[in-house]
DRENNU-651978 format. One record per residue (C-alpha): x, y, z; residue number from 0. Coordinates in steps of 0.25 Angstrom, whole numbers, padded with zeros to 4 digits. Layout:
N
<node x="X" y="Y" z="Z" nr="NUM"/>
...
***
This chain:
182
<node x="0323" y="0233" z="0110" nr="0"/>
<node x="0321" y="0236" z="0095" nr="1"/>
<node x="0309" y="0228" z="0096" nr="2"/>
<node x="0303" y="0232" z="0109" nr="3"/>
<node x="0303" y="0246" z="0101" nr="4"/>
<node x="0295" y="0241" z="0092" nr="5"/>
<node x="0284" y="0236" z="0100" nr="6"/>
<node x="0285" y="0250" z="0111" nr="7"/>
<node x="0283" y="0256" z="0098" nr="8"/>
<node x="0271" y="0251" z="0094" nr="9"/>
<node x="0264" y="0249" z="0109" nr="10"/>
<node x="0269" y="0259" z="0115" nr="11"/>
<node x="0276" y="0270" z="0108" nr="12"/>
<node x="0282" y="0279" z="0122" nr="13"/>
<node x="0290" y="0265" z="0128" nr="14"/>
<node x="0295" y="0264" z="0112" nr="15"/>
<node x="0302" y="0278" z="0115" nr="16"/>
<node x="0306" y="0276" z="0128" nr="17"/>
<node x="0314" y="0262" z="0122" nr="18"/>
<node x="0319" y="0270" z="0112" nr="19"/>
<node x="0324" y="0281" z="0120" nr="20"/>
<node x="0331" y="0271" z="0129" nr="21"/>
<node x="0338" y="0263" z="0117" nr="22"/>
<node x="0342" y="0276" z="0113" nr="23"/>
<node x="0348" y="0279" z="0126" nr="24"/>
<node x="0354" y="0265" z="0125" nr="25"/>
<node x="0361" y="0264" z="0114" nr="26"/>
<node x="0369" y="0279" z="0117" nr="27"/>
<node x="0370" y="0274" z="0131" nr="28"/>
<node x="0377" y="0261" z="0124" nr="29"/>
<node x="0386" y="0268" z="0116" nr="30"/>
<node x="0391" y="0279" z="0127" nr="31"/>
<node x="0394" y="0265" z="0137" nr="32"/>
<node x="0401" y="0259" z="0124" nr="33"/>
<node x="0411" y="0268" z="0121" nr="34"/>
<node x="0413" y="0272" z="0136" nr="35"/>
<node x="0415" y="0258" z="0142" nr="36"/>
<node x="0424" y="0256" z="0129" nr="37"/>
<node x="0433" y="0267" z="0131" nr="38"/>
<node x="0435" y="0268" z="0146" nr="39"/>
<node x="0429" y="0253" z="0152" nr="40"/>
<node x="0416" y="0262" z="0159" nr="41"/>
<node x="0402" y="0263" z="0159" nr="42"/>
<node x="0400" y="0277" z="0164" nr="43"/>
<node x="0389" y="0278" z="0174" nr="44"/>
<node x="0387" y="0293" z="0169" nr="45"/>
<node x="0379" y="0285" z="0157" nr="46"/>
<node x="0376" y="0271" z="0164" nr="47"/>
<node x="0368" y="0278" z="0176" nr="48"/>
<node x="0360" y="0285" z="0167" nr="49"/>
<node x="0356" y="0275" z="0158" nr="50"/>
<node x="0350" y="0267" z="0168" nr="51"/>
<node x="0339" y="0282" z="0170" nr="52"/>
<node x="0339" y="0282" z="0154" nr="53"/>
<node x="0336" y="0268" z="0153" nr="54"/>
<node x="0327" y="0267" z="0163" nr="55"/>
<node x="0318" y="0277" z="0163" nr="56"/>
<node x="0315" y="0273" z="0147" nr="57"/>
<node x="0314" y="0259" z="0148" nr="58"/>
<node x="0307" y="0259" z="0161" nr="59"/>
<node x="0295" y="0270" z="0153" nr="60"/>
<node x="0297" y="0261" z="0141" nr="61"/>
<node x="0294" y="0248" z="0150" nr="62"/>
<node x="0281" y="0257" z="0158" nr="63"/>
<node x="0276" y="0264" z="0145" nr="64"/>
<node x="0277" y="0247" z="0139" nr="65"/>
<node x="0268" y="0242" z="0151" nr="66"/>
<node x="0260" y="0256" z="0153" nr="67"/>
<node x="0256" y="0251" z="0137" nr="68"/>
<node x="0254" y="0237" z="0139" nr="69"/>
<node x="0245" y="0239" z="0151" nr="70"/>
<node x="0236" y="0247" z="0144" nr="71"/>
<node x="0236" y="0235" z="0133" nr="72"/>
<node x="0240" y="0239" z="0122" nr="73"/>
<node x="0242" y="0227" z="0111" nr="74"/>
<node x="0255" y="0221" z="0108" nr="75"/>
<node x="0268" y="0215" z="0113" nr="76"/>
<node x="0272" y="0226" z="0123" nr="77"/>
<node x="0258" y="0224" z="0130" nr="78"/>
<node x="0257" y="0215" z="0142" nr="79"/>
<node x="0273" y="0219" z="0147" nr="80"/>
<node x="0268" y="0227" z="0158" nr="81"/>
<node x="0280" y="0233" z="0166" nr="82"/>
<node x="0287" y="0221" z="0163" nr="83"/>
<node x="0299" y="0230" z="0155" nr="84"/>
<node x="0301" y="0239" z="0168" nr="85"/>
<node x="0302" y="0229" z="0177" nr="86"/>
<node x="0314" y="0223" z="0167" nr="87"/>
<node x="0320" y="0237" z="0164" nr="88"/>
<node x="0321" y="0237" z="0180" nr="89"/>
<node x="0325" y="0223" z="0183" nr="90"/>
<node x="0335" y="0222" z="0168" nr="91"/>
<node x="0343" y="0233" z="0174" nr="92"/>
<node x="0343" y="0226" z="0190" nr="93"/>
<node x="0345" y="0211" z="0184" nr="94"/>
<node x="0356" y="0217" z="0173" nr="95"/>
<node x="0364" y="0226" z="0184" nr="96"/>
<node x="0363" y="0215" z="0195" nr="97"/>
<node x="0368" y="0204" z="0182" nr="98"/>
<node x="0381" y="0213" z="0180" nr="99"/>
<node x="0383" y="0218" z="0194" nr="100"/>
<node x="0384" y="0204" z="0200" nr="101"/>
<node x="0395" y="0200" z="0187" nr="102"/>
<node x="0404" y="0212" z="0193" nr="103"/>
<node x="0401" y="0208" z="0207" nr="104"/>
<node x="0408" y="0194" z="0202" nr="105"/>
<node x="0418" y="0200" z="0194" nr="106"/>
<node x="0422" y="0215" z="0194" nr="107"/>
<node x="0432" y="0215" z="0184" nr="108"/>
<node x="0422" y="0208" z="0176" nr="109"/>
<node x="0413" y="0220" z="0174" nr="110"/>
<node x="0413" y="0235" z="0178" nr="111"/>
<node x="0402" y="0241" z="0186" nr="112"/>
<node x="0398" y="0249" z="0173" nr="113"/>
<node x="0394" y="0235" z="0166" nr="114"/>
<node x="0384" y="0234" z="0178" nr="115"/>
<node x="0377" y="0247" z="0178" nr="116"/>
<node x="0376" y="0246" z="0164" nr="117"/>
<node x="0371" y="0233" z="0164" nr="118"/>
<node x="0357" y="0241" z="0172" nr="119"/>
<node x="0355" y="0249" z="0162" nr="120"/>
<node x="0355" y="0239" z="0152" nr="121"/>
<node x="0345" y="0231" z="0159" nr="122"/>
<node x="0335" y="0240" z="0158" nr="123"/>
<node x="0338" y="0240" z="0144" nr="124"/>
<node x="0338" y="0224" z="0142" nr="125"/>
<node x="0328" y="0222" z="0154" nr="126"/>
<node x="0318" y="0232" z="0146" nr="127"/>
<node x="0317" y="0222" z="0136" nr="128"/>
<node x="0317" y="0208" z="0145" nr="129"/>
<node x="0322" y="0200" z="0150" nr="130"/>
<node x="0329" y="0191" z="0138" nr="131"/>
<node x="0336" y="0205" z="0133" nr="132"/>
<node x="0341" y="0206" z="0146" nr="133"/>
<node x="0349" y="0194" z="0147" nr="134"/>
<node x="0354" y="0193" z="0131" nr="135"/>
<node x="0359" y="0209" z="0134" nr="136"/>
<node x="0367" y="0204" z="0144" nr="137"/>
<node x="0373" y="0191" z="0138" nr="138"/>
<node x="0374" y="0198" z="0125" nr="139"/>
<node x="0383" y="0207" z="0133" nr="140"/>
<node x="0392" y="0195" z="0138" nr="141"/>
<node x="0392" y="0190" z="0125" nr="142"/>
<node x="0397" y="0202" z="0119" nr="143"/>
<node x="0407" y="0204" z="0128" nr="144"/>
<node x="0413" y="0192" z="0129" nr="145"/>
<node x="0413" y="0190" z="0115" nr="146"/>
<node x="0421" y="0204" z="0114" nr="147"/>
<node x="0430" y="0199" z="0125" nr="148"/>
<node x="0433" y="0186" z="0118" nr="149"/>
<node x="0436" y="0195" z="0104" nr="150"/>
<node x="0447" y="0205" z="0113" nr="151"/>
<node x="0452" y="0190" z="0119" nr="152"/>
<node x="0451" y="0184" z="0104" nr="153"/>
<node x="0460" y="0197" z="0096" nr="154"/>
<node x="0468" y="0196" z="0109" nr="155"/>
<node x="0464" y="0211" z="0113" nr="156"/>
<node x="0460" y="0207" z="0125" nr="157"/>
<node x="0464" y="0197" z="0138" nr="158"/>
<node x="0455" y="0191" z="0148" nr="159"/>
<node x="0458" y="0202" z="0157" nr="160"/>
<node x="0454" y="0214" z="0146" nr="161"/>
<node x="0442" y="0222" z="0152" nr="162"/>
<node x="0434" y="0226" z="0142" nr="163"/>
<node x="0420" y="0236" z="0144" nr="164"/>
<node x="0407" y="0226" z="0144" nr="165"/>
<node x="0396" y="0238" z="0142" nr="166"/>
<node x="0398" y="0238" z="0129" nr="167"/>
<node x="0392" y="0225" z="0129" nr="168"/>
<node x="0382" y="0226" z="0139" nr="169"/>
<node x="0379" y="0237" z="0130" nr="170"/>
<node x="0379" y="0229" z="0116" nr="171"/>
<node x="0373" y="0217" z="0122" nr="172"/>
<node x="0361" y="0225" z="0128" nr="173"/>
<node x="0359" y="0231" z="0114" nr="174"/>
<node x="0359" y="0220" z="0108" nr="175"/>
<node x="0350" y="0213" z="0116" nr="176"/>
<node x="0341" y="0225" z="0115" nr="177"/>
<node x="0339" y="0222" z="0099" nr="178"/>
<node x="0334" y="0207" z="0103" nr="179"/>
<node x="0320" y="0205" z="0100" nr="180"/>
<node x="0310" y="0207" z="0113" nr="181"/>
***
């Protein structure tokens, strides 16, 4: 994202505010989630539902001021996207929800019905940035999770059977697959 700001920044300066608006919102958003689904195992649809609004409507304007900019033809790498970014705003959060709903129709206990309307909200997040972002955010969020899980098995704090909250690490992995290069 860091480097998509960048390059809004210099072609076109009202999506470059509109991204940083919604990584703004993003990173309260984030920390509200964490401490919530730390504390009580819930993702609050009181923040999750507005999020997808938020999100949307600043990364969907970001994406059409992008394209708006490279149809007119202005000069460098934003120029040519066309309305490529609000097609993968819309799709990220469809392919993303879809992903996390199917793995809690297989396995329930497996994952809360929060993890999958957030998992909508951070696809538009991810899918805004393409395609690759989209699948390291969601395998970084396995990764980080498991890799937490084996650490709780490992200090013995946990058991196989231990729930823990995984929208801190859908949150974490989307983050930092936010800071990867475009």
């Amino acid at each position: 994202m860091i480097h998509r700001l960048g390059e809004l920044w210099q072609h076109t300066p009202p999506a470059f505010w509109l991204v940083l608006a919604a990584c703004a919102y993003f990173a309260v958003m984030a920390v509200r989630l964490t401490v919530i689904d730390v504390r009580h195992h819930l993702l609050p649809n009181r923040i999750v539902f507005p999020s997808y609004a938020v999100a949307g409507v600043l990364l969907l304007a970001a994406a059409a001021f992008a394209g708006a900019g490279s149809v007119q033809g202005s000069a460098g790498p934003v120029a040519g996207l066309g309305f490529q970014p609000v097609l993968r705003v819309v799709a990220g959060a469809a392919i993303l929800w879809l992903f996390y709903f199917i793995l809690r129709l297989v396995y329930p206990p497996g994952m809360g019905f929060g993890d999958v309307k957030l998992a909508g909200v951070l696809g538009m997040y991810l899918g805004y940035l393409g395609w690759g972002h989209l699948f390291a955010g969601t395998f970084l969020a396995f990764l980080l999770g498991g890799l937490w899980s084996v650490a709780l098995l490992a200090a013995r704090r946990g058991t196989l059977k231990s729930s823990i909250p995984f929208g801190p690490f859908m949150l974490a992995g989307a983050a930092a697959a936010m800071l990867l290069p475009a």
